[in-house]
C-alpha positions as CSV (number, residue, x, y, z in Angstrom):
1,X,10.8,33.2,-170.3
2,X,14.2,32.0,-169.5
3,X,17.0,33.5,-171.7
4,X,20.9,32.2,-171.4
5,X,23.5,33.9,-171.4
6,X,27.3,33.0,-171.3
7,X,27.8,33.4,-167.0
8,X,27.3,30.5,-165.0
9,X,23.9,31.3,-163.9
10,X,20.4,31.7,-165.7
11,X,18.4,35.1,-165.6
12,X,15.3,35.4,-166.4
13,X,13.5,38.4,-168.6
14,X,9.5,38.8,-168.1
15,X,7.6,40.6,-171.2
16,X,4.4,41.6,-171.1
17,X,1.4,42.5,-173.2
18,X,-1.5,42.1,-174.9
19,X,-1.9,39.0,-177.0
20,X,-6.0,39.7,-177.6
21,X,-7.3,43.0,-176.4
22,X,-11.3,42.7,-176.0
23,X,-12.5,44.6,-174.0
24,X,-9.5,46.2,-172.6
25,X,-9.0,47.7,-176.3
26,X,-11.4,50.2,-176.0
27,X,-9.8,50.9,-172.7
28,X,-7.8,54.4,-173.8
29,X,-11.3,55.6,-174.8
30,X,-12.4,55.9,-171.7
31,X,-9.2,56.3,-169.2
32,X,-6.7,57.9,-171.7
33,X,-4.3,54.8,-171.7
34,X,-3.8,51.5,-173.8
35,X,-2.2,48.5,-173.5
36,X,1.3,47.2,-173.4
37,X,3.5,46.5,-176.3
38,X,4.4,43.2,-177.9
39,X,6.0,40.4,-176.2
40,X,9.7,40.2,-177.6
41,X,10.9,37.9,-179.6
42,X,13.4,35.9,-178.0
43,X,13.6,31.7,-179.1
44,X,14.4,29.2,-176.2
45,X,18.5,28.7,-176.3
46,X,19.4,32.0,-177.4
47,X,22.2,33.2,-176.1
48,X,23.8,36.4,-175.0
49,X,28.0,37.0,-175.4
50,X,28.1,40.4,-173.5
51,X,24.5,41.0,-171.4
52,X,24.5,44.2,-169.3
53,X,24.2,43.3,-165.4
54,X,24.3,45.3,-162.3
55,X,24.1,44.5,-158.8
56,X,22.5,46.7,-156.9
57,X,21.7,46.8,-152.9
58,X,18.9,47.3,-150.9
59,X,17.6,47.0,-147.0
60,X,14.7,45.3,-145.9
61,X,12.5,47.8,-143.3
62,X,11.9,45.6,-140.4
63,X,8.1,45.9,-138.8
64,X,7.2,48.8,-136.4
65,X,6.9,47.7,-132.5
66,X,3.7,47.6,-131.7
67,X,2.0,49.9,-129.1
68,X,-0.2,48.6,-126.5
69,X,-3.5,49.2,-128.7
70,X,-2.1,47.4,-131.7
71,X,-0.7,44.4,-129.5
72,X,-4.1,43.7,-127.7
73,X,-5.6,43.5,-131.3
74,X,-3.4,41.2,-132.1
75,X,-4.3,39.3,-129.6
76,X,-7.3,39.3,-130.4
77,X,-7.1,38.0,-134.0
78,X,-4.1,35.5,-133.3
79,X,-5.4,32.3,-134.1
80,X,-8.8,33.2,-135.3
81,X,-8.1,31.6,-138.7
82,X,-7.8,27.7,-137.1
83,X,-10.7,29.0,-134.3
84,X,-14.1,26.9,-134.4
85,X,-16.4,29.7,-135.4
86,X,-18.6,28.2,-132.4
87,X,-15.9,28.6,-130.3
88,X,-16.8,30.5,-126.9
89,X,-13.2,32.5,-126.7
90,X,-11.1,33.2,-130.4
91,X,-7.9,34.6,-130.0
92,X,-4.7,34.8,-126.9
93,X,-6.9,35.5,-123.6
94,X,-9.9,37.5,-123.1
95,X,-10.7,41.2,-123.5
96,X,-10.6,41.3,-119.4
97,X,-6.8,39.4,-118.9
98,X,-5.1,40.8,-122.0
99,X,-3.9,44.1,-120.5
100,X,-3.2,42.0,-117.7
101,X,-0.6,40.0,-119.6
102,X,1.1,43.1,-121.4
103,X,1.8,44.2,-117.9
104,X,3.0,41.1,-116.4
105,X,5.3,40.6,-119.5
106,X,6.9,44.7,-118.4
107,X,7.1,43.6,-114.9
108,X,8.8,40.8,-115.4
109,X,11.4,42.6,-117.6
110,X,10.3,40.5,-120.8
111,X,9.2,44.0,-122.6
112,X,9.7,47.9,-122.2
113,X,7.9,50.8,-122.6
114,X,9.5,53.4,-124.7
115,X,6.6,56.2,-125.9
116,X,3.7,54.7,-126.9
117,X,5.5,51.6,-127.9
118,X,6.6,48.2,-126.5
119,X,10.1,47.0,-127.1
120,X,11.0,43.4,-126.3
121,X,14.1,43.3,-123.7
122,X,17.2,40.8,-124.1
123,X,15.6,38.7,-122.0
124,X,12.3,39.0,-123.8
125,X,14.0,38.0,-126.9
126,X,15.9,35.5,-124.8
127,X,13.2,33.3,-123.5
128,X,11.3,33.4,-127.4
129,X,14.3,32.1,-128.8
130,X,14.7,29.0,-125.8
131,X,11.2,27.8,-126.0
132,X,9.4,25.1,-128.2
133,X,7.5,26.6,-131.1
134,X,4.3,24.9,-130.2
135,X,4.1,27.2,-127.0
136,X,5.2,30.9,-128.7
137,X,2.2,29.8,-131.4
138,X,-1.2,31.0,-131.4
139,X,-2.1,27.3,-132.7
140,X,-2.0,25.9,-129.5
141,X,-4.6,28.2,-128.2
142,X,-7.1,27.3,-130.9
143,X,-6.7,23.5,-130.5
144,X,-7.7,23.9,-126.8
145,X,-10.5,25.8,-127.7
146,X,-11.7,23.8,-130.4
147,X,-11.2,21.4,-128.2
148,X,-13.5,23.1,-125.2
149,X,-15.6,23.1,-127.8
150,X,-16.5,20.0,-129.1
151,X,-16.6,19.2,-125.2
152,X,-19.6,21.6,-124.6
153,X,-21.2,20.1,-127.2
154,X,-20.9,16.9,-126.1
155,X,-18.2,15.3,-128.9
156,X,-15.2,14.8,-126.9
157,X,-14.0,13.6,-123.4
158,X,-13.3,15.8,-121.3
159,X,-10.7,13.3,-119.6
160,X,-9.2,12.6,-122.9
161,X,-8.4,16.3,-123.2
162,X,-6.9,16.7,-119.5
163,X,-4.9,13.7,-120.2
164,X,-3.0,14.7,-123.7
165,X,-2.2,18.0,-121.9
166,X,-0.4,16.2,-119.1
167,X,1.2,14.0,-121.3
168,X,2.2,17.1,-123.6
169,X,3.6,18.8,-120.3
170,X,5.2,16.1,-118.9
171,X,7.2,15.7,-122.3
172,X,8.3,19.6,-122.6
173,X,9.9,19.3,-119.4
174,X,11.3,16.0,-120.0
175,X,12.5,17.3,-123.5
176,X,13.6,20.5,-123.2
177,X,14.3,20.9,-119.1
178,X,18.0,19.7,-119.6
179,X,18.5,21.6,-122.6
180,X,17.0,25.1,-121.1
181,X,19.7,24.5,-118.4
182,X,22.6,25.0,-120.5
183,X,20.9,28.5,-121.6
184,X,20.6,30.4,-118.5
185,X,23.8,32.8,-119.5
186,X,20.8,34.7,-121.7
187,X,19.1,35.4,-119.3
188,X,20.4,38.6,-117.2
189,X,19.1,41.0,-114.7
190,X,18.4,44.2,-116.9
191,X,18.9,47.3,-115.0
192,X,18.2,51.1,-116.5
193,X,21.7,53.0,-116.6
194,X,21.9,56.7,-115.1
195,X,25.1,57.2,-117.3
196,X,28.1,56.3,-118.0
197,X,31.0,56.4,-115.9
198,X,33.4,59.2,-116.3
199,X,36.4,57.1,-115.4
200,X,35.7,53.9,-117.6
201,X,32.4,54.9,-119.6
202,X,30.5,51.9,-118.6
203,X,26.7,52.0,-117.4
204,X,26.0,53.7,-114.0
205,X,23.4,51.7,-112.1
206,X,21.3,53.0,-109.0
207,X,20.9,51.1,-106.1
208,X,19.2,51.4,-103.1
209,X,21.8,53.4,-101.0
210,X,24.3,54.7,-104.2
211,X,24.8,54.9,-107.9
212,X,27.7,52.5,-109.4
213,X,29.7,51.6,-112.1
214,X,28.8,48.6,-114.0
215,X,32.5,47.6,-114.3
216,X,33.2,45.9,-111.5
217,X,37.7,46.5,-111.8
218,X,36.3,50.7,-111.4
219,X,35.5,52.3,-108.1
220,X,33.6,54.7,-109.2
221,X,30.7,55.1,-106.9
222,X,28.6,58.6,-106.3
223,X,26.3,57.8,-102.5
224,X,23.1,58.6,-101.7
225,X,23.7,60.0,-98.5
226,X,26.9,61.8,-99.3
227,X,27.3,64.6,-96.5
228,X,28.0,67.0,-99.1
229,X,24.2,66.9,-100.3
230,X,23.2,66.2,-96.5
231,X,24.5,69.5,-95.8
232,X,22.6,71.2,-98.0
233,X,19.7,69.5,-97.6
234,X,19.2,68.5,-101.0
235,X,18.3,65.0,-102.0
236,X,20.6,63.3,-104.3
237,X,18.0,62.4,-107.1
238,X,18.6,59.7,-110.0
239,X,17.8,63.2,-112.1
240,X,20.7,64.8,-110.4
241,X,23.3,61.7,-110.8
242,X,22.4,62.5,-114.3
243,X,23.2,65.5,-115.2
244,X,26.6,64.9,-113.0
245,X,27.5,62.2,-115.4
246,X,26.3,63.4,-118.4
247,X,27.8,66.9,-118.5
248,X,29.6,66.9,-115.0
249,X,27.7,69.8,-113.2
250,X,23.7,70.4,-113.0
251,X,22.0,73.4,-111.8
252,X,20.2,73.2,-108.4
253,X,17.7,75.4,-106.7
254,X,16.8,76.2,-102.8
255,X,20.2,75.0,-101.9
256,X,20.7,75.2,-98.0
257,X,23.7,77.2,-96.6
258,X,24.5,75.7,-93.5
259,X,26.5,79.4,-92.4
260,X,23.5,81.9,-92.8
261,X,21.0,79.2,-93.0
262,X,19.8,80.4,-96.1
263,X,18.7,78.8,-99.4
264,X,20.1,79.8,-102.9
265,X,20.7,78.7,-106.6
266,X,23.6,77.2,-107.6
267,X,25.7,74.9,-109.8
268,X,26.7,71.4,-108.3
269,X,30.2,70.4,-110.3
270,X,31.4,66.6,-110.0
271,X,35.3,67.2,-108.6
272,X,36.2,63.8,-109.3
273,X,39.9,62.9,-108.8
274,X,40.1,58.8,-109.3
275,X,39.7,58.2,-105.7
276,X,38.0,56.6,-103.6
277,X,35.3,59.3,-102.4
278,X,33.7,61.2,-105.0
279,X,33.7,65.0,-104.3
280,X,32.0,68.2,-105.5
281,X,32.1,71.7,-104.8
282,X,29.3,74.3,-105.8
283,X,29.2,77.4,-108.5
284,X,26.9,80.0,-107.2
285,X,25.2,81.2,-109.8
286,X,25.3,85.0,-110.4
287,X,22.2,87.2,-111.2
């Protein structure tokens, strides 16, 4: 029921109740409860000169990522709904490829492990966003398979059905080629970071032969094959770079001492001054 009020917009007040019990009378005989009250008495065009209002807030929760087990069984059901029920294969691949494409989509940096869940990347989220709908549905799927289908049973061409998926193909790129062109800037090499950089705080990356500043103005740079790990025949771990960055000294066992050729346990400190070398210096630890 729609009641007026005296603001410039219409709220509306729902009542409830019962207008003929039946059955449901004898309800509070047997579970203790009866029913509503009396619907309120409120004539159309009555209005309101001070109503009480409140805005409140609230948050949505968005959905939980899915972990491999729940994705493949989505998989499984995506598309079942449009699916011939004769059809030989319902759902996105089979129960042989569908691992295969959860790990071709990590590899290829479209989605991330993180526990036992799977987080899309940018570029995951990037290349959703930049395709036609009719390839990120599950729809498309069915149709072929209905399709299949009616082939194996002898209702459709089978030259028909190669033909309309050329001609589909040949108009995505046509289409949507050009425009995909001008999209490329969301599309980025994703690398992990070690840290951040003590000098500028932006993300440490490892290469092959160093760890690096993302920034590309800072200098900051910690190598691989730094003589100050050669010497003590330690190798410079991502673990190590770390620690360095994250609390500027790590503790390091079976350190070599090239004077009495020795190992021992000891603190590495980062000693960086701005320059251009990195340096570090060690804390023995005391027993």
């Amino acid at each position: 029921m729609g009641v007026q009020t005296d603001l410039p917009r219409y709220f509306e007040n729902v009542f409830g109740g019962l207008r003929r019990g039946g059955w449901v009378s004898h309800r509070g005989h047997f579970w203790g409860k009866k029913g509503g009250g009396p619907l309120a008495d409120l004539p159309e065009g009555q209005t309101f000169t001070t109503p009480a209002a409140k805005v409140t807030e609230h948050t949505t929760t968005p959905p939980k990522p899915h972990s491999e087990a729940s994705l493949l069984s989505a998989m499984e059901r995506a598309g079942n709904g449009d699916t011939d029920p004769d059809a030989e294969r319902r759902g996105l691949g089979t129960p042989a490829t569908r691992a295969a494409v959860i790990e071709k989509l990590v590899k290829g940096g479209f989605a991330e492990r993180k526990g036992k869940q799977l987080i899309p990347t940018q570029n995951g989220a990037a290349l959703i966003s930049v395709l036609p709908d009719m390839l990120t549905s599950p729809q498309l799927t069915a149709e072929w398979e209905n399709n299949l289908t009616q082939i194996a049973k002898g209702a459709a061409d089978p030259g028909e059905f190669l033909s309309g998926i050329e001609a589909m193909a040949r108009e995505l790129v046509q289409t949507h080629a050009a425009a995909l062109d001008g999209k490329k800037d969301l599309f980025r090499e994703e690398k992990p970071s070690v840290g951040k950089c003590p000098r500028c705080g932006s993300p440490v990356h490892e290469g092959k032969k160093n760890y690096y500043c993302s920034n590309k103005e800072c200098a900051f740079v910690m190598w691989k094959n730094d003589r100050f790990f050669e010497e003590r025949k330690t190798a410079f771990s991502a673990k190590i770079a770390a620690a360095l960055l994250k609390s500027g000294k790590v503790n390091v066992k079976k350190l070599y001492s090239p004077k009495t050729g020795k190992t021992y346990d000891g603190t590495i400190v980062l000693a960086d001054t701005g320059r251009k070398y990195v340096n570090y210096r060690i804390e023995v630890q005391k027993n």
